[in-house]
N, C-alpha and C positions, 0 to 999 in steps of 0.2 A: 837304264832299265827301259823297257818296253812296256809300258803301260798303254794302258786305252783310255783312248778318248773321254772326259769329261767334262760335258757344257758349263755347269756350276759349280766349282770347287766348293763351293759351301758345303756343298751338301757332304762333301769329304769331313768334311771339320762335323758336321752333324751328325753324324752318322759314328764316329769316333766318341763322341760327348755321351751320344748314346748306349754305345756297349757298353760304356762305364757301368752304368746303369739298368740294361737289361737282362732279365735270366738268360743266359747261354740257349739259343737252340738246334735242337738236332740238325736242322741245316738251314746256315745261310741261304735264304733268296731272297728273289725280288718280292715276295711278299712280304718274308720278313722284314726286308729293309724300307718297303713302302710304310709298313704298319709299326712296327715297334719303334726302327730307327728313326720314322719321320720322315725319309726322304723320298717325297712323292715324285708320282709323273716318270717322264724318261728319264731324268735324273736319277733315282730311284734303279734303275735297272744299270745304268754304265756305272752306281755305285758297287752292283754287288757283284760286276765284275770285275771294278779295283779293288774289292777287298780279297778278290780271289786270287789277284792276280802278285797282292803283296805278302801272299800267304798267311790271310787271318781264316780263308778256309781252301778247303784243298777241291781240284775240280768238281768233285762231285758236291760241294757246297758243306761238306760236315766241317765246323770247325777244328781250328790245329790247334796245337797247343801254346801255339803266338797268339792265336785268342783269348786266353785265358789270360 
């Protein structure tokens, strides 16, 4: 697969731990992911384009139903 680049893998695992957890929202972004998921900084931003990229939301950032 062709994934993007990311500096922290943690933040992969973080970020994962937290959907568990969060209300669903209307779109995936890097706000979301900075605030709800936790994963700040630029890390924070190459997350929410591996979650995009693994299809938990689709380009325009709405989640799929691999999200749920």
């Amino acid at each position: 697969a062709n994934l993007p680049y990311v500096t922290a893998p943690g933040g992969i695992t973080k970020a994962i731990e937290n959907i568990k957890i969060a209300a669903k929202p209307e779109k995936v972004s890097g706000d979301f992911v900075k605030e709800m998921l936790k994963v700040k900084g630029g890390s924070g931003d190459q997350v929410t384009s591996f979650l995009k990229k693994i299809g938990l939301a689709d380009a325009s950032g709405s989640p799929t139903e691999l999200y749920n």
